[in-house]
N, CA, C and O atoms as a GROMACS GRO file, in nm:
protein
  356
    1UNK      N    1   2.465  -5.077   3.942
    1UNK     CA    2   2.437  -5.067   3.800
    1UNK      C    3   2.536  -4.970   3.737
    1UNK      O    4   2.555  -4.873   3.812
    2UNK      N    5   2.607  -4.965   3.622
    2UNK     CA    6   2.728  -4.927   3.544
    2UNK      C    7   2.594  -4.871   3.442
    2UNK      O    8   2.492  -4.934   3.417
    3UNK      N    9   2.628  -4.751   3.400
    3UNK     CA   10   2.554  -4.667   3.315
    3UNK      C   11   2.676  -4.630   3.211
    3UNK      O   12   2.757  -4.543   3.240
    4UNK      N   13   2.684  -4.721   3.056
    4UNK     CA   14   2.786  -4.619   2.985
    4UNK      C   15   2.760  -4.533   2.922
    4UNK      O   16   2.674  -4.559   2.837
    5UNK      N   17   2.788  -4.456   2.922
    5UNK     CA   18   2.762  -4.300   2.842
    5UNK      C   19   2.847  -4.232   2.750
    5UNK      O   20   2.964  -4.215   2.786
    6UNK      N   21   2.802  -4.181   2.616
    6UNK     CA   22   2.911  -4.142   2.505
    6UNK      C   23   2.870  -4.002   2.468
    6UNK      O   24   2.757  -3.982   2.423
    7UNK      N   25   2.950  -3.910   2.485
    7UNK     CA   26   2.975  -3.785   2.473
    7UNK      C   27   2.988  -3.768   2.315
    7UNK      O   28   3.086  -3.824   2.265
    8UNK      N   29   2.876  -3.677   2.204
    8UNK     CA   30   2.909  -3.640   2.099
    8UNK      C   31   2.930  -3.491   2.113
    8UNK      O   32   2.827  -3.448   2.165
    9UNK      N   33   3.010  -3.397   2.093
    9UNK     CA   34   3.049  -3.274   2.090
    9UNK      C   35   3.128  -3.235   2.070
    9UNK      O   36   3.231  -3.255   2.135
   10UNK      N   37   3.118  -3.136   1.937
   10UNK     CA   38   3.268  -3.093   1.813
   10UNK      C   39   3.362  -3.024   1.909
   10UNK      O   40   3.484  -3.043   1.907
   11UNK      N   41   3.281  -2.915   2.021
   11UNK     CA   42   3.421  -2.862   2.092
   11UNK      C   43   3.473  -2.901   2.224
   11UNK      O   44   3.413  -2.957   2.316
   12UNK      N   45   3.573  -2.869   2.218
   12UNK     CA   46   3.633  -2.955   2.325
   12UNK      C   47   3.627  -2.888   2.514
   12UNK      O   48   3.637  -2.956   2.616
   13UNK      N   49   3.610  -2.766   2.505
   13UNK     CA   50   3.569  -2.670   2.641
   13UNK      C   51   3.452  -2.802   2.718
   13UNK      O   52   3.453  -2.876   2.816
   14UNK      N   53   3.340  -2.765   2.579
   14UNK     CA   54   3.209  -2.857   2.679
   14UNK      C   55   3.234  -2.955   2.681
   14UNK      O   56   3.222  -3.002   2.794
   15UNK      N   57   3.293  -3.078   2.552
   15UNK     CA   58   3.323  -3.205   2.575
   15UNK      C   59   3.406  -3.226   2.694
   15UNK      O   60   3.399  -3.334   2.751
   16UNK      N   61   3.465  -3.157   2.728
   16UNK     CA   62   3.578  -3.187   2.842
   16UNK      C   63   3.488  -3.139   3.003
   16UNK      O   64   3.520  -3.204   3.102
   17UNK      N   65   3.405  -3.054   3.017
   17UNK     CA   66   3.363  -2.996   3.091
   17UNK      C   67   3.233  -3.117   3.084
   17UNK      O   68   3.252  -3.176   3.190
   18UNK      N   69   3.152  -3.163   3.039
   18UNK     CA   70   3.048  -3.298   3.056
   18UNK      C   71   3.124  -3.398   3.102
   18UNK      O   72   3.081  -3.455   3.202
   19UNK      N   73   3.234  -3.439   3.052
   19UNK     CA   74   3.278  -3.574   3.088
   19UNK      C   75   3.359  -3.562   3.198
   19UNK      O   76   3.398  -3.666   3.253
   20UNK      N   77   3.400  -3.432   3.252
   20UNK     CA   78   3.439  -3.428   3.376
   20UNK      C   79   3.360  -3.436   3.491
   20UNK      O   80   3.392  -3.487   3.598
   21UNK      N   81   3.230  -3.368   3.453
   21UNK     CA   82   3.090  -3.379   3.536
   21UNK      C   83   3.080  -3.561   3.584
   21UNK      O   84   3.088  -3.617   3.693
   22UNK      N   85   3.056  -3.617   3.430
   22UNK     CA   86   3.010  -3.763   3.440
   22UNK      C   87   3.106  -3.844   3.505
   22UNK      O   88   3.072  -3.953   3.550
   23UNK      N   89   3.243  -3.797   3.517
   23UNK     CA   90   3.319  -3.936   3.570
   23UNK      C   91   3.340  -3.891   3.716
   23UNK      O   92   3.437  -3.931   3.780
   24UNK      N   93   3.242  -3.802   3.773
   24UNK     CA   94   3.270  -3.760   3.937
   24UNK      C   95   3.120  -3.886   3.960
   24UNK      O   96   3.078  -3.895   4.076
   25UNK      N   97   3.070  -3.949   3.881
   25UNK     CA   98   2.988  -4.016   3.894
   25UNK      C   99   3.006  -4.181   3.924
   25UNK      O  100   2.986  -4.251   3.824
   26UNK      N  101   3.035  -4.240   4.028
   26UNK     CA  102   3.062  -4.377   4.054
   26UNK      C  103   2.974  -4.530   3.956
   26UNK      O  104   3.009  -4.647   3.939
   27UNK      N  105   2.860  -4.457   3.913
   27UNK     CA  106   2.831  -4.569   3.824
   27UNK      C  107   2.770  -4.519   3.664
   27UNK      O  108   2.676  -4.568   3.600
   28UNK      N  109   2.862  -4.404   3.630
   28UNK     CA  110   2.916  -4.402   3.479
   28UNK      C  111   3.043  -4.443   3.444
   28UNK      O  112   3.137  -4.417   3.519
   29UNK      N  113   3.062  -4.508   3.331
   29UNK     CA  114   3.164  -4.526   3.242
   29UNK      C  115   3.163  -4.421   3.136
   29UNK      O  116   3.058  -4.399   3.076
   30UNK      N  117   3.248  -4.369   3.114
   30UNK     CA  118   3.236  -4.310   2.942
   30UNK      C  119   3.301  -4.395   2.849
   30UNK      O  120   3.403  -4.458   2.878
   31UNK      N  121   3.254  -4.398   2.752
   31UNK     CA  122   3.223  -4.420   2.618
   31UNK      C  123   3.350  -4.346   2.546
   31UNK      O  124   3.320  -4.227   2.538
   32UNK      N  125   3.475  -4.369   2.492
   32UNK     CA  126   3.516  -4.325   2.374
   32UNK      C  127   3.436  -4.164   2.301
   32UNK      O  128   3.335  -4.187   2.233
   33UNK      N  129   3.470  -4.039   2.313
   33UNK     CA  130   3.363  -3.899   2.276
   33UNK      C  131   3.414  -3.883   2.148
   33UNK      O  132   3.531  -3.864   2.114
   34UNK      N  133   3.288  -3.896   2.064
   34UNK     CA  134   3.242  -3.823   1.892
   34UNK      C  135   3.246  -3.699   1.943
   34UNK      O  136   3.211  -3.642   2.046
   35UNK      N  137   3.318  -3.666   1.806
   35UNK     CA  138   3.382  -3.532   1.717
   35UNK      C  139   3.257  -3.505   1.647
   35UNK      O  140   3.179  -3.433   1.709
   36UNK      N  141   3.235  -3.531   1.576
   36UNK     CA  142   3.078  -3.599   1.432
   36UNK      C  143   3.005  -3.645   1.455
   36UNK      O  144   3.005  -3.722   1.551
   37UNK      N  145   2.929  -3.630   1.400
   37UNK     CA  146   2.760  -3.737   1.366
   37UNK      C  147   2.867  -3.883   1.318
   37UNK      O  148   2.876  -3.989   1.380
   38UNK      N  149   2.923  -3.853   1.217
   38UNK     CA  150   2.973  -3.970   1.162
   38UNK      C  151   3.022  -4.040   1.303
   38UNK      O  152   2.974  -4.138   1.362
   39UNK      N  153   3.104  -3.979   1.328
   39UNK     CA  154   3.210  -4.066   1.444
   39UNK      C  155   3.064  -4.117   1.555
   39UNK      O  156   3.046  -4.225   1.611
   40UNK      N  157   3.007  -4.037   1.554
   40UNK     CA  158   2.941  -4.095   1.711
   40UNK      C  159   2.821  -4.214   1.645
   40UNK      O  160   2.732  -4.248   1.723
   41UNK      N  161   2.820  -4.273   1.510
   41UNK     CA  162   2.697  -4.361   1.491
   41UNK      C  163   2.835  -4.516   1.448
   41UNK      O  164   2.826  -4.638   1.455
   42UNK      N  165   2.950  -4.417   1.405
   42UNK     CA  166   3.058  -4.538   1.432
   42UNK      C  167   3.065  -4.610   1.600
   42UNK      O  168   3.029  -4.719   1.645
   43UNK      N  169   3.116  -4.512   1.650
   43UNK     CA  170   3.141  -4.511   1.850
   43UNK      C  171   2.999  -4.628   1.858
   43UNK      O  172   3.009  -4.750   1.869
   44UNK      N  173   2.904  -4.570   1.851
   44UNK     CA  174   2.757  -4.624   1.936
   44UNK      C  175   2.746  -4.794   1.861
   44UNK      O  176   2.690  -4.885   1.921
   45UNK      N  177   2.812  -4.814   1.722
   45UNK     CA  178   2.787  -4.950   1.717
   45UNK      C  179   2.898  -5.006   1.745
   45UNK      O  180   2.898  -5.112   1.682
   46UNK      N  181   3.001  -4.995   1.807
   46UNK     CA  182   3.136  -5.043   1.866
   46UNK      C  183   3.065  -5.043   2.024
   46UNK      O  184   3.064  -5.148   2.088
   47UNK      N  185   3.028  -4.960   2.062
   47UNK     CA  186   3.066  -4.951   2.264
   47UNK      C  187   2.872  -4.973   2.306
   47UNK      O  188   2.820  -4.998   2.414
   48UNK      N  189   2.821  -4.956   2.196
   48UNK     CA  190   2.672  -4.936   2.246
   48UNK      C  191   2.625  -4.870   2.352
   48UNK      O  192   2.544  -4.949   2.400
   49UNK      N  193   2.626  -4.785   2.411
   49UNK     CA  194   2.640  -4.701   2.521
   49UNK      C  195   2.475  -4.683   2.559
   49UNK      O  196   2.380  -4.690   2.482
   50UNK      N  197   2.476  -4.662   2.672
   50UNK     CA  198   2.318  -4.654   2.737
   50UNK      C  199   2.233  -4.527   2.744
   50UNK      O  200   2.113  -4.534   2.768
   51UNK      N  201   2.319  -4.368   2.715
   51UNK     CA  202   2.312  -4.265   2.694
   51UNK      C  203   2.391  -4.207   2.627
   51UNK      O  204   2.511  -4.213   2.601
   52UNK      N  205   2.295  -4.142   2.597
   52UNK     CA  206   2.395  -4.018   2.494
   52UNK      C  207   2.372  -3.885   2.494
   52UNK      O  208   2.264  -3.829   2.475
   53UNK      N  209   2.499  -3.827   2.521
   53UNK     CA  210   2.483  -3.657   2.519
   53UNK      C  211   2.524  -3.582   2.398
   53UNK      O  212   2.638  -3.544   2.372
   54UNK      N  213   2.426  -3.568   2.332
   54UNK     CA  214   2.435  -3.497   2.175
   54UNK      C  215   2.433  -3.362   2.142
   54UNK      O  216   2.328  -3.298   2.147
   55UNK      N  217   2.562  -3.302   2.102
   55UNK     CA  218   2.592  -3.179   2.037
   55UNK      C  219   2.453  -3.176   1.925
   55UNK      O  220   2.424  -3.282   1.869
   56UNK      N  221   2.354  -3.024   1.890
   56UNK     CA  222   2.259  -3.074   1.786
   56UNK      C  223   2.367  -2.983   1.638
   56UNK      O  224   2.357  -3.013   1.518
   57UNK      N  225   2.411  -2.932   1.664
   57UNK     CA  226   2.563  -2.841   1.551
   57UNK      C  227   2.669  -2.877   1.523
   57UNK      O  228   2.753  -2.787   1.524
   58UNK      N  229   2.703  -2.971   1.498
   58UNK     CA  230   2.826  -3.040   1.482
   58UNK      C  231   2.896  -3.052   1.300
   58UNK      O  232   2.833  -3.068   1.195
   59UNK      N  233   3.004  -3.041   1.317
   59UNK     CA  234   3.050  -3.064   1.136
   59UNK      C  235   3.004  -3.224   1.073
   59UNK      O  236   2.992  -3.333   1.128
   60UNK      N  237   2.980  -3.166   0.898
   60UNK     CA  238   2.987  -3.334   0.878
   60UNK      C  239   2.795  -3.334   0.940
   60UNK      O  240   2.703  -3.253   0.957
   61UNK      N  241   2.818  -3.462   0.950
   61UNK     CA  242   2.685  -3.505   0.970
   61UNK      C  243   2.612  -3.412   1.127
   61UNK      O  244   2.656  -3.412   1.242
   62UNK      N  245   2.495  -3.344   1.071
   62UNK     CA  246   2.462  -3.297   1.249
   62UNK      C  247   2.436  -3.386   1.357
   62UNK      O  248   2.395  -3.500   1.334
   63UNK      N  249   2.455  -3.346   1.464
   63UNK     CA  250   2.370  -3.409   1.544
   63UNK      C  251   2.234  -3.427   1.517
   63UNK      O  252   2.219  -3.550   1.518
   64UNK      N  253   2.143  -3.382   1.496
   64UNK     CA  254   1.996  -3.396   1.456
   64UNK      C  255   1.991  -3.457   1.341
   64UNK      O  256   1.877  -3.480   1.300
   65UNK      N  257   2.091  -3.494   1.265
   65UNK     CA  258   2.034  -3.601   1.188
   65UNK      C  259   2.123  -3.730   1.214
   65UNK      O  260   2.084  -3.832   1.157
   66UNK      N  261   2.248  -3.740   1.298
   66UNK     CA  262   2.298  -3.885   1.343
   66UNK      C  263   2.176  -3.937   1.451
   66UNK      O  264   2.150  -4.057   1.438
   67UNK      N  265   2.092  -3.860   1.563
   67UNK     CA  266   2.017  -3.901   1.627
   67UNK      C  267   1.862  -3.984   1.569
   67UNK      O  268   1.794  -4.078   1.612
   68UNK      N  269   1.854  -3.883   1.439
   68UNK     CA  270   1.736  -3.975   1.336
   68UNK      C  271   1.788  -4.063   1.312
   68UNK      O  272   1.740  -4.173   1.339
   69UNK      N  273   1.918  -4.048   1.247
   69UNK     CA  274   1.939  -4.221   1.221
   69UNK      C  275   1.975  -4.333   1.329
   69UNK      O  276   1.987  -4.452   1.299
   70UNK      N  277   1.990  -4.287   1.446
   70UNK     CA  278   2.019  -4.341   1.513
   70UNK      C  279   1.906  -4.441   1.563
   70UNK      O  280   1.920  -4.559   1.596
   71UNK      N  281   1.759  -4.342   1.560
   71UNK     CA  282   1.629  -4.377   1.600
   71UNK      C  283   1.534  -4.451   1.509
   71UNK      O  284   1.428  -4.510   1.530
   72UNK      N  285   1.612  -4.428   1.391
   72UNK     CA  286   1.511  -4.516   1.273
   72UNK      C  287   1.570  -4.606   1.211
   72UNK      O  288   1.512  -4.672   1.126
   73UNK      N  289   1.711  -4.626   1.246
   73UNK     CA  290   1.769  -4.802   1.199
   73UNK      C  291   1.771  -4.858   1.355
   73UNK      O  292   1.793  -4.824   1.471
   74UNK      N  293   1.709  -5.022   1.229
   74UNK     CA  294   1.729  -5.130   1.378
   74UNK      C  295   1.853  -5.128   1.376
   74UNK      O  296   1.918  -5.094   1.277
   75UNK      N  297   1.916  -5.174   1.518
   75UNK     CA  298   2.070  -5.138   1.549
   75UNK      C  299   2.062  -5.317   1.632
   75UNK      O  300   2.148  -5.404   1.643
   76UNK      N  301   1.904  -5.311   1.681
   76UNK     CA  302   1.904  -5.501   1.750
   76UNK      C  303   1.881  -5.470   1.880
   76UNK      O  304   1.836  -5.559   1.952
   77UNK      N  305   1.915  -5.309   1.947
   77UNK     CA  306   1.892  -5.328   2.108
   77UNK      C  307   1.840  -5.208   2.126
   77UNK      O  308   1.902  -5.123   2.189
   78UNK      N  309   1.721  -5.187   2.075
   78UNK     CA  310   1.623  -5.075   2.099
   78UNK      C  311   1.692  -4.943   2.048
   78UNK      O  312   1.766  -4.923   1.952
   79UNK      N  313   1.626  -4.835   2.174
   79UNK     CA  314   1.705  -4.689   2.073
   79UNK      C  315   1.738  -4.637   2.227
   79UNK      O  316   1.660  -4.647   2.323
   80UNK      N  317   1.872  -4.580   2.228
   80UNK     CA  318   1.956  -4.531   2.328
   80UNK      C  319   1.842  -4.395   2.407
   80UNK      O  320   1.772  -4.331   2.328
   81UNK      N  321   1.835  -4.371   2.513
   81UNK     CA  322   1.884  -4.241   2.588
   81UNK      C  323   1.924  -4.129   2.502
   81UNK      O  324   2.028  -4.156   2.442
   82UNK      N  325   1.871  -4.003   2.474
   82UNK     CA  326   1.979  -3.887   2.337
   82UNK      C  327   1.905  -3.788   2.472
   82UNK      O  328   1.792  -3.800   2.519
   83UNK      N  329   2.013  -3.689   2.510
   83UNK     CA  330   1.987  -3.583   2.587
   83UNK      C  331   2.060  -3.483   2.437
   83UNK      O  332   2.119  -3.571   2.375
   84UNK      N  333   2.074  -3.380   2.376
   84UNK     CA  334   2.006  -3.251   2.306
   84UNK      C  335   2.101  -3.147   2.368
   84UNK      O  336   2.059  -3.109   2.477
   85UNK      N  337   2.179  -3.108   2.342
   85UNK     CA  338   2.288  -3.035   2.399
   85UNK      C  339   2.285  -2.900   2.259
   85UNK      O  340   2.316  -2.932   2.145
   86UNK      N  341   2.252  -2.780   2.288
   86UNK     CA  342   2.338  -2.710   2.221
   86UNK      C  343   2.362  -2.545   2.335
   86UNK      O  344   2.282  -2.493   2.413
   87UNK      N  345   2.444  -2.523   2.314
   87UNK     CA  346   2.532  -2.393   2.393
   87UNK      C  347   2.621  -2.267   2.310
   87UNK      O  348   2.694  -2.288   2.213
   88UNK      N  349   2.608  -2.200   2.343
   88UNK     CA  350   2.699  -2.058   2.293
   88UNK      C  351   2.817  -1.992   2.357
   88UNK      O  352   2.804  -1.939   2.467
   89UNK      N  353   2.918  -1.993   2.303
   89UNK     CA  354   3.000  -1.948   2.347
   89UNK      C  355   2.986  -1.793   2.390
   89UNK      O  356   3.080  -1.734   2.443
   0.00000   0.00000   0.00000
């Protein structure tokens, strides 16, 4: 089973540090990684991805509100996987 997974997270330390985690993983793909809320509700209806690892602080649209919308428009194939990511430098 192929699990794709799309990385939303404005900085690039953790974005780079998750998706290095995920691709030591033989049945993830990644997903194209959102910068934005905007970018990642663009990404998710292009690649549709099976999980998602969501920055909740992001510029532009937050994470906590691309994930509402993510959860309250029909999109046609249910509502993704959202794992909730926030960290401090």
């Amino acid at each position: 089973m192929n699990i794709r997974a799309l990385i939303a997270e404005d900085e690039w330390p953790a974005r780079a540090e998750l998706a290095w985690l995920l691709q030591r993983e033989k049945d993830v793909t990644l997903c194209p990684a959102a910068e934005t809320g905007d970018q990642l509700l663009a990404l998710y209806d292009q690649h549709r991805p099976d999980v998602i690892f969501l920055d909740i602080q992001m510029p532009g649209l937050s994470g906590m509100e691309a994930a509402r919308r993510l959860l309250n428009e029909d999109r046609g194939d249910g509502n993704p996987p959202v794992t909730g990511l926030h960290h401090r430098l």
